[in-house]
DSSP file (Angstrom, degrees, kcal/mol; ACC not computed):
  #  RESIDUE AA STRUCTURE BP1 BP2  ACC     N-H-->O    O-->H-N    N-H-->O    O-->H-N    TCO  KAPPA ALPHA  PHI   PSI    X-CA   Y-CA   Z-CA
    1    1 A X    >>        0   0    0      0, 0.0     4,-2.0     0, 0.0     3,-1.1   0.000 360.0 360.0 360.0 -52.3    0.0    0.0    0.0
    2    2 A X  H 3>  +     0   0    0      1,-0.3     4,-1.1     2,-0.2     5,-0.1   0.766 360.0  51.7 -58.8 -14.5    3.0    2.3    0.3
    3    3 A X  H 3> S+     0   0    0      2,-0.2     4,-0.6     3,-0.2    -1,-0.3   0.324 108.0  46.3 -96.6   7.6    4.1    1.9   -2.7
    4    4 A X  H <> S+     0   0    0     -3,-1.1     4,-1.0     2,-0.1     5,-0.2   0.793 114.4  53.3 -90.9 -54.4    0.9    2.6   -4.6
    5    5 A X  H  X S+     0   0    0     -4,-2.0     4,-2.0     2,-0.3     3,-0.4   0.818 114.3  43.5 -91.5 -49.4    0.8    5.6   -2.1
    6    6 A X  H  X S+     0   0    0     -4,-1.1     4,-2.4    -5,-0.3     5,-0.2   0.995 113.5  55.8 -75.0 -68.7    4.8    6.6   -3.5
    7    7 A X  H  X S+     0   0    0     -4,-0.6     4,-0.7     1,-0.2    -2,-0.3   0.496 108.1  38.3 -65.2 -10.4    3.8    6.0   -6.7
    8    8 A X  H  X S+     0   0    0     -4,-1.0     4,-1.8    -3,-0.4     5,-0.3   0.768 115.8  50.8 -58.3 -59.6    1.0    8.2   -7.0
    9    9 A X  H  X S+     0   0    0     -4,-2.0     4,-1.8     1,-0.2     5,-0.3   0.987 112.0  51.2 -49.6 -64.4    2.4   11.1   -5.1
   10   10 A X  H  X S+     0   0    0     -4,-2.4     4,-2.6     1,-0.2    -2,-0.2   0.780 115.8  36.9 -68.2 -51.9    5.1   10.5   -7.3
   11   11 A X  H  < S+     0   0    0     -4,-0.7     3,-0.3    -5,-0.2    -1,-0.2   0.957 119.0  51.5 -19.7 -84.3    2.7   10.6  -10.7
   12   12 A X  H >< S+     0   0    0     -4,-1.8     3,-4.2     1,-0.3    -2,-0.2   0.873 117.2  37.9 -82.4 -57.7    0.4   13.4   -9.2
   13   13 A X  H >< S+     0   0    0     -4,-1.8     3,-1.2    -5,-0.3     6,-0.6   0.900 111.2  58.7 -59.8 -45.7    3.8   15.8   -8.2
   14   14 A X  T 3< S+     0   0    0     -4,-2.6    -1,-0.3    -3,-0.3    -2,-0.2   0.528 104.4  52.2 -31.2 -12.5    5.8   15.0  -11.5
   15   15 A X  T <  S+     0   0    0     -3,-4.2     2,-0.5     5,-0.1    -2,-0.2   0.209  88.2  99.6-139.1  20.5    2.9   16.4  -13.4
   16   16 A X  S X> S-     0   0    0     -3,-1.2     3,-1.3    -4,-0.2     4,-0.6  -0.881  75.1-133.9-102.6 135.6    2.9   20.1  -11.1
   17   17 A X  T 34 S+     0   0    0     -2,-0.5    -1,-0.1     1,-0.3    -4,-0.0   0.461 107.5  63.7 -87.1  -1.1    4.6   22.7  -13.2
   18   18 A X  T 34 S+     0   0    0     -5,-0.1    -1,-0.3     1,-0.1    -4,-0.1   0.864 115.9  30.9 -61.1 -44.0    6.5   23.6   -9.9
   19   19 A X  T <4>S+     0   0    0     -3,-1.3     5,-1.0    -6,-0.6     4,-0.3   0.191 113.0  64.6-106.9  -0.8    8.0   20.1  -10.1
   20   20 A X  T ><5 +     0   0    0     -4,-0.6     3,-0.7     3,-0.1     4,-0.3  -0.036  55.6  70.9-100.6-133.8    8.2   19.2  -13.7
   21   21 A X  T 3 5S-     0   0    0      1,-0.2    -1,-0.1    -7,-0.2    -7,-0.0   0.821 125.7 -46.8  -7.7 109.5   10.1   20.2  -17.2
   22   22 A X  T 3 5S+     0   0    0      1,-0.2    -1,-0.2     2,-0.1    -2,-0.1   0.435 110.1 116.3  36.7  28.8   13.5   18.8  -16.0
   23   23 A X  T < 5S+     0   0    0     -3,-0.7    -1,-0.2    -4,-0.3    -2,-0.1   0.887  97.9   5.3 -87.7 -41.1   13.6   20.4  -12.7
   24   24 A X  S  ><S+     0   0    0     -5,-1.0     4,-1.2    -4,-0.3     3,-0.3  -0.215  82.4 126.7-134.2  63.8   13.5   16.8  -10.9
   25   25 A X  H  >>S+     0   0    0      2,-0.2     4,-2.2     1,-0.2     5,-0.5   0.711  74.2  62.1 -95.0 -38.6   13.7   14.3  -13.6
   26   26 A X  H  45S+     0   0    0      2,-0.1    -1,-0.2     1,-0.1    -2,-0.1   0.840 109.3  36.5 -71.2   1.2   16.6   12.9  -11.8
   27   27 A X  H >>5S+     0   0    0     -3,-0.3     3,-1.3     2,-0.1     4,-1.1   0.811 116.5  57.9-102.5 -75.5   14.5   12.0   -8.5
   28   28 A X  H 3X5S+     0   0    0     -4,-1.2     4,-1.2     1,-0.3    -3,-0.2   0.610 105.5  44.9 -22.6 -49.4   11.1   10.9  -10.8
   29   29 A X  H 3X5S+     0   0    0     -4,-2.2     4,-1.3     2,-0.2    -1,-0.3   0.820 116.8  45.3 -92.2 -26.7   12.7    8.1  -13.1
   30   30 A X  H <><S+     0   0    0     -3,-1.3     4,-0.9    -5,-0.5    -2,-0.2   0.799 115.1  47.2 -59.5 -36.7   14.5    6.4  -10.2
   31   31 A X  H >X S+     0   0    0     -4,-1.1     4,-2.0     2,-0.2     3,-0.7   0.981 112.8  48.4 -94.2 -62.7   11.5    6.6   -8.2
   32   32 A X  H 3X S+     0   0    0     -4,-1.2     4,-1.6     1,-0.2    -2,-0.2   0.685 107.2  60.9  45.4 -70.1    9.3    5.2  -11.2
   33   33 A X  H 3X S+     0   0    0     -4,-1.3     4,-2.3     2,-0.2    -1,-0.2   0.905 116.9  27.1 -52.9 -42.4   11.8    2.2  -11.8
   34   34 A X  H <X S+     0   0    0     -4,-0.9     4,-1.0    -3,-0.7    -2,-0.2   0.744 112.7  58.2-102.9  -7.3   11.4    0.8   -8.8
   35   35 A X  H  X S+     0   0    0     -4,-2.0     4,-1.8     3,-0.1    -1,-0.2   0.932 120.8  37.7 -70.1 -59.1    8.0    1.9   -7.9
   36   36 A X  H  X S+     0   0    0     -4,-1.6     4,-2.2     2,-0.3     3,-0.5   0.961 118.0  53.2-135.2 -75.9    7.1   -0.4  -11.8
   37   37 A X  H  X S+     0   0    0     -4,-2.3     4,-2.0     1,-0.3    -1,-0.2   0.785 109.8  47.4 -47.3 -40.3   10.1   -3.4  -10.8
   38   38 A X  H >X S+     0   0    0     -4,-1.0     3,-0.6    -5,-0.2     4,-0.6   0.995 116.2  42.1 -50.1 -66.9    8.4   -4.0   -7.3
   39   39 A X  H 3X S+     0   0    0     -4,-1.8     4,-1.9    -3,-0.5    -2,-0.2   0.698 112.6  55.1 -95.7 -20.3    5.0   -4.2   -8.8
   40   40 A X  H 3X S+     0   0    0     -4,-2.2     4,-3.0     1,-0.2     5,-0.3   0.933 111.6  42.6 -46.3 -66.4    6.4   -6.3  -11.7
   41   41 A X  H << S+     0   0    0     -4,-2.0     4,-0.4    -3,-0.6    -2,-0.2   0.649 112.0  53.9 -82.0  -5.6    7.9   -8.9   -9.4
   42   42 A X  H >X S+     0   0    0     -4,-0.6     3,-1.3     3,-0.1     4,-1.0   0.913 113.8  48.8 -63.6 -74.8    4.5   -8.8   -7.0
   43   43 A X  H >X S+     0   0    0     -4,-1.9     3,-2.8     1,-0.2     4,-2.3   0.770 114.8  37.4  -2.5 -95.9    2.7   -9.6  -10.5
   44   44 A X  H 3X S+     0   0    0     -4,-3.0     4,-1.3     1,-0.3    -1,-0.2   0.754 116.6  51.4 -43.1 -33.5    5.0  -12.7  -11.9
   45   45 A X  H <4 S+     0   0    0     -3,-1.3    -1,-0.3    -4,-0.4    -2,-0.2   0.662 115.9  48.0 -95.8 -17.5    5.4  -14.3   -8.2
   46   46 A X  H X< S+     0   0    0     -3,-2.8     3,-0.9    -4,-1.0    -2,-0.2   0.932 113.4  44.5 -57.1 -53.9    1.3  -13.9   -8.2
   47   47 A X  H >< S+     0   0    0     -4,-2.3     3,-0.9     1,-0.3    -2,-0.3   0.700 114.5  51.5 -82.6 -14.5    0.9  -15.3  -11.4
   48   48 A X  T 3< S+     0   0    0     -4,-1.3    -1,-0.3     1,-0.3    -2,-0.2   0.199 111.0  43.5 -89.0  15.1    3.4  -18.3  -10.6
   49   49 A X  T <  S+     0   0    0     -3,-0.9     2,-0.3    -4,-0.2    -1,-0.3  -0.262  82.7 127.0-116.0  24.2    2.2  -19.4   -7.9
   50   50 A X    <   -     0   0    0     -3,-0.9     2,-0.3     1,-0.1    39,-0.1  -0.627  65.1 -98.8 -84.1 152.8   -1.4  -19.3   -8.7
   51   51 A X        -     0   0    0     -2,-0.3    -2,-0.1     1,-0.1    -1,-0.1  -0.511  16.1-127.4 -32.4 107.1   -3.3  -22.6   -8.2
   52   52 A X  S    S+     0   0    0     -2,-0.3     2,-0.4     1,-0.1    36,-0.2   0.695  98.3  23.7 -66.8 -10.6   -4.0  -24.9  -10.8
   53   53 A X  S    S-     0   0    0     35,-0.1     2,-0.2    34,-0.1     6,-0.1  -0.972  82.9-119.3-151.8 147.3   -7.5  -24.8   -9.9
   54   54 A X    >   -     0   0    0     -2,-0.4     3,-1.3     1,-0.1    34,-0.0  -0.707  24.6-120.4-108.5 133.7  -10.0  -22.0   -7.8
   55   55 A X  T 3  S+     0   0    0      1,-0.4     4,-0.2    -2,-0.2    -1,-0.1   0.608 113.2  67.4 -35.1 -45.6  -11.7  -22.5   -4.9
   56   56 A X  T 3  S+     0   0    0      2,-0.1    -1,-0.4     0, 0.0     2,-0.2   0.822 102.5  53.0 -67.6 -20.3  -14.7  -21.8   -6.5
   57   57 A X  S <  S-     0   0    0     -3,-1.3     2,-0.6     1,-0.1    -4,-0.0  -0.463  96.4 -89.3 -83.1 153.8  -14.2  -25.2   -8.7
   58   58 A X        -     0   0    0     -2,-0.2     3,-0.1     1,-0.0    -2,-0.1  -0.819  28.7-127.5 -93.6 119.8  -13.6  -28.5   -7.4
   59   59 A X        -     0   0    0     -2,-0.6     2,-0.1    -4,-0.2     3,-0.1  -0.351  44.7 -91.6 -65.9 141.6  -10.4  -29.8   -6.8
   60   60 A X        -     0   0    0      1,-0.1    -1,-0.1    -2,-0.1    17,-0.1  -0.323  44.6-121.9 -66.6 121.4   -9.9  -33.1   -8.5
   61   61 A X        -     0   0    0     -2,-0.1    16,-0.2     1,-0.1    -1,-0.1  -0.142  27.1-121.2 -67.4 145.4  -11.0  -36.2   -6.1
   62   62 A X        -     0   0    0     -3,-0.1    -1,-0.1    14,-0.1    11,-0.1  -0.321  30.7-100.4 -71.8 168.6   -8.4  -38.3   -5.6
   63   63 A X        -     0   0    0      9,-0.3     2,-0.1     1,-0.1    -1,-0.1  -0.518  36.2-110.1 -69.7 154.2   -8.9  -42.1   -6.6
   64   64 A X        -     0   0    0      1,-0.1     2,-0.3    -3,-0.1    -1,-0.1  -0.512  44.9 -77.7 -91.4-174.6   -9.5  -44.7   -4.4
   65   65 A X        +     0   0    0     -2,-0.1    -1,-0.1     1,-0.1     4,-0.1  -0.491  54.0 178.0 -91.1 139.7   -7.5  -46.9   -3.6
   66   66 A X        -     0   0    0     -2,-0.3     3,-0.2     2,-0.1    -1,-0.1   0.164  49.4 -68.2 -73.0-167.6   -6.8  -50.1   -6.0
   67   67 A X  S    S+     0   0    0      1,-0.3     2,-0.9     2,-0.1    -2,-0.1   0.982 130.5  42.4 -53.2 -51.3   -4.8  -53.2   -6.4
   68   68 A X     >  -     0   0    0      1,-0.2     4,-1.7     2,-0.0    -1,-0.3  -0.784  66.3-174.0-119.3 102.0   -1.9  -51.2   -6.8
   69   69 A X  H  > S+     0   0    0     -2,-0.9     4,-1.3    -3,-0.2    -1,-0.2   0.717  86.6  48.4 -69.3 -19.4   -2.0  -48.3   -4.1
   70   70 A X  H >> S+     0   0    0      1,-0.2     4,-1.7     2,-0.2     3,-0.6   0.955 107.0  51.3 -72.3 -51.7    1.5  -46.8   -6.0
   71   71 A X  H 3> S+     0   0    0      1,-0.3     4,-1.8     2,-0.2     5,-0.3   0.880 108.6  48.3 -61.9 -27.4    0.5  -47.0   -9.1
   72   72 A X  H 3X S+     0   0    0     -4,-1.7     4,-1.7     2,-0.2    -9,-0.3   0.884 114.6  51.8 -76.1 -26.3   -2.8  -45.0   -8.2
   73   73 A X  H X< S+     0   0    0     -4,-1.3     3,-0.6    -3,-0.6    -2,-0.2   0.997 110.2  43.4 -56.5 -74.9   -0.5  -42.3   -6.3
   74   74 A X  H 3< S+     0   0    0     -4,-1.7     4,-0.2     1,-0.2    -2,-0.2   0.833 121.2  38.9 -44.3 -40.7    1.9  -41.6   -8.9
   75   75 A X  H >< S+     0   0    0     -4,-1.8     3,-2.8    -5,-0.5     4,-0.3   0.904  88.0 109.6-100.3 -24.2   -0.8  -41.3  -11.9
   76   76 A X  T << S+     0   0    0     -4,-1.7     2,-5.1    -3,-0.6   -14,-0.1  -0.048  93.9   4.7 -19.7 151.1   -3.5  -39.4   -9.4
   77   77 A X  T 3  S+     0   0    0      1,-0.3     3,-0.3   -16,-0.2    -1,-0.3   0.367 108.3 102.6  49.6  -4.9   -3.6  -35.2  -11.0
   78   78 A X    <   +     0   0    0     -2,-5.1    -1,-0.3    -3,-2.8     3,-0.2   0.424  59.4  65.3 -94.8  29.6   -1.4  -36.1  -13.9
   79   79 A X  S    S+     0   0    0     -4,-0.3    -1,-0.1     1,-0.3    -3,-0.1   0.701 119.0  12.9 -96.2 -21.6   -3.6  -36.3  -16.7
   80   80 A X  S    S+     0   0    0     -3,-0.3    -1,-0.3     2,-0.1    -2,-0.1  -0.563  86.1 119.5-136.1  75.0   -4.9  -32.8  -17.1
   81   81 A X  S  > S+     0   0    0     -3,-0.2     4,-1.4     3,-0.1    -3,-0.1   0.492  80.1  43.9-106.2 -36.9   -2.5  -31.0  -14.9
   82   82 A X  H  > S+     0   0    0      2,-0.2     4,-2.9     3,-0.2     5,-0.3   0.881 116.9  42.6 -63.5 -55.8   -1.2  -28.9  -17.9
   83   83 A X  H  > S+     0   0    0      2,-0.3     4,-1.6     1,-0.2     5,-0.3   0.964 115.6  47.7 -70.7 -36.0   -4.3  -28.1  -19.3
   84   84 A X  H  > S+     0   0    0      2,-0.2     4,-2.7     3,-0.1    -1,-0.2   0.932 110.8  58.8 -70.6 -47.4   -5.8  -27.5  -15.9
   85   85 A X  H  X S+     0   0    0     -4,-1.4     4,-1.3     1,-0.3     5,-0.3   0.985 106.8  44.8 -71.2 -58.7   -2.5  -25.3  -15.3
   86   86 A X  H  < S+     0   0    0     -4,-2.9     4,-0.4     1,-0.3    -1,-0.3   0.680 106.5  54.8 -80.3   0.0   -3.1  -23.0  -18.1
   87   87 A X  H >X S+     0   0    0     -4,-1.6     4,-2.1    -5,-0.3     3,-0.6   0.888 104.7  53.3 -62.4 -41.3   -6.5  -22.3  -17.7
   88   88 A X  H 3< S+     0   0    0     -4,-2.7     4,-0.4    -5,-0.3    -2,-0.2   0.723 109.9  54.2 -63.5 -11.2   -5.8  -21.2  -14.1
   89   89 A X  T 3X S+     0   0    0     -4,-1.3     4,-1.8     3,-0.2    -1,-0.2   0.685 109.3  48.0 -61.8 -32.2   -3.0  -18.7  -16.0
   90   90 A X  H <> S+     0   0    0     -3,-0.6     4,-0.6    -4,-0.4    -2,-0.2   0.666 117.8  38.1 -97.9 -22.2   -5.6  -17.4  -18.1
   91   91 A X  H  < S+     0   0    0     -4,-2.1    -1,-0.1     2,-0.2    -3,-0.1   0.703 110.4  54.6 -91.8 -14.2   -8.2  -16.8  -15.2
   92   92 A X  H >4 S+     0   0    0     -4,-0.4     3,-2.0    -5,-0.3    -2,-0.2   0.984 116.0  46.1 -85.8 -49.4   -5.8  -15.7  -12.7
   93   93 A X  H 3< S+     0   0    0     -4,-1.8    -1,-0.2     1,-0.3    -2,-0.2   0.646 113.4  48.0 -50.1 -19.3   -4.9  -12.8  -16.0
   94   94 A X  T 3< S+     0   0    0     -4,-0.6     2,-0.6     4,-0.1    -1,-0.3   0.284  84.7 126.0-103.5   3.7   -8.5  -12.0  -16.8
   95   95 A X  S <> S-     0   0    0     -3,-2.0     4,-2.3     1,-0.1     5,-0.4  -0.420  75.4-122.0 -71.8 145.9   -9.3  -11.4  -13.3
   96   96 A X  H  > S+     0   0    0     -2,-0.6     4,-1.1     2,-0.2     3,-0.3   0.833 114.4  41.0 -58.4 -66.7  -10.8   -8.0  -12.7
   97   97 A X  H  > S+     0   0    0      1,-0.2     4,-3.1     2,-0.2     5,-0.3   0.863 117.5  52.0 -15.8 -67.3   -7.6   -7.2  -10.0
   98   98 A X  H  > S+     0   0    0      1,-0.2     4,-1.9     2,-0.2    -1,-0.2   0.863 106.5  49.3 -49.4 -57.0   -5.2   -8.8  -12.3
   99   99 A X  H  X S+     0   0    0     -4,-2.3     4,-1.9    -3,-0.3    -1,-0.2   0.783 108.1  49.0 -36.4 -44.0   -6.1   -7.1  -15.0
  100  100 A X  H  < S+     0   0    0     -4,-1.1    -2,-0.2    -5,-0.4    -1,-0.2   0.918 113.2  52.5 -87.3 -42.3   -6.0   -3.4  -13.6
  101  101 A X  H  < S+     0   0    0     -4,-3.1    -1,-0.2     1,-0.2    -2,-0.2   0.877 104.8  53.3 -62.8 -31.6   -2.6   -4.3  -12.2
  102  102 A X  H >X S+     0   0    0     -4,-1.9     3,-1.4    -5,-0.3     4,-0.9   0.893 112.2  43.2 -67.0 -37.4   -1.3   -5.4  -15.5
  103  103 A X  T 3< S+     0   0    0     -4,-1.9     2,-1.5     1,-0.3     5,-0.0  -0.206 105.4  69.5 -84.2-142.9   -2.4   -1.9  -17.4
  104  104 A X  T 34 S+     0   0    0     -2,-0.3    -1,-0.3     1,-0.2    -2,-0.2  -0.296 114.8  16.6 -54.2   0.1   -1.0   -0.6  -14.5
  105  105 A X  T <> S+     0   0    0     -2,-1.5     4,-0.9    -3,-1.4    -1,-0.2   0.109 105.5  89.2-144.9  15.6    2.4   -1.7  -15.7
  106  106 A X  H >X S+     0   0    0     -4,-0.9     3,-2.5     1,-0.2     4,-0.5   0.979  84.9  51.6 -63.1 -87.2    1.7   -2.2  -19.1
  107  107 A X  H 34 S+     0   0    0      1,-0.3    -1,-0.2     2,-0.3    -4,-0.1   0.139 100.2  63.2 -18.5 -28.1    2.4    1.0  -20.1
  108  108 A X  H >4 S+     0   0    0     -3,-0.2     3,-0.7     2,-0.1    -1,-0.3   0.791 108.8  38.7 -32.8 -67.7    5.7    1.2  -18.5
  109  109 A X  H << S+     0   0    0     -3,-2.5    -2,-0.3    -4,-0.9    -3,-0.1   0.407 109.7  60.5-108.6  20.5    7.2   -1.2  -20.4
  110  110 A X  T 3< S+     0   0    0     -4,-0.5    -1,-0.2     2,-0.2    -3,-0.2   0.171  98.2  58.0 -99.6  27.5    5.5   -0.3  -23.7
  111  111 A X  S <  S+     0   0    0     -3,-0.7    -2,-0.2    -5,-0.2    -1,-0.1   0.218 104.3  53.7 -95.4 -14.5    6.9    3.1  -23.8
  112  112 A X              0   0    0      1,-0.2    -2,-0.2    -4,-0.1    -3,-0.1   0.777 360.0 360.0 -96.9  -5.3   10.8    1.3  -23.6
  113  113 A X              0   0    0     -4,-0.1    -1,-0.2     0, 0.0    -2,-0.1   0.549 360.0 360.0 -80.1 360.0    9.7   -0.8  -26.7
């Protein structure tokens, strides 16, 4: 929350004709980089570590148990565990949150392109 709070002040005060046209460019883009690299690495470590499946869905029951109690461990969640992992990539990016933090750093790094 303080760094949403730094980076706004920081936006809102850049953009005061007291504070702008090259008076403190050299405090603004340092503050900017790291305000955008923080929220970058919140982002990725969200989106890699999302779930393969939401709560709201049911996690896949496990099997019961069979002749062969290994064999039913080992093969348990690997049969759609990819496909189940990128749909949970694709919901945790179209989530309404997710989204507004991605244009919220979008824009950053399609001005260096």
């Amino acid at each position: 929350l303080v760094l949403i709070l730094v980076s706004s002040a920081t936006f809102v005060l850049e953009s005061v004709p007291k504070f702008c046209c090259g008076r403190y460019d050299w405090l603004w883009g340092p503050v900017e980089i790291v305000c955008i690299t923080i929220f970058t690495l919140e982002y990725v470590i969200r989106f890699a570590s999302c779930p393969w499946y939401f709560p709201d869905d049911n996690p896949p029951a496990k099997p019961k148990a069979t002749e062969n109690e290994n064999l039913a461990e080992e093969s348990w969640g690997k049969t759609d565990t990819k496909g189940s992992m990128l749909v949970a990539r694709m919901r945790f990016v179209v989530g309404w949150l997710n989204l507004v933090d991605l244009i919220a750093i979008a824009p950053f790094y399609l001005e260096r392109i």
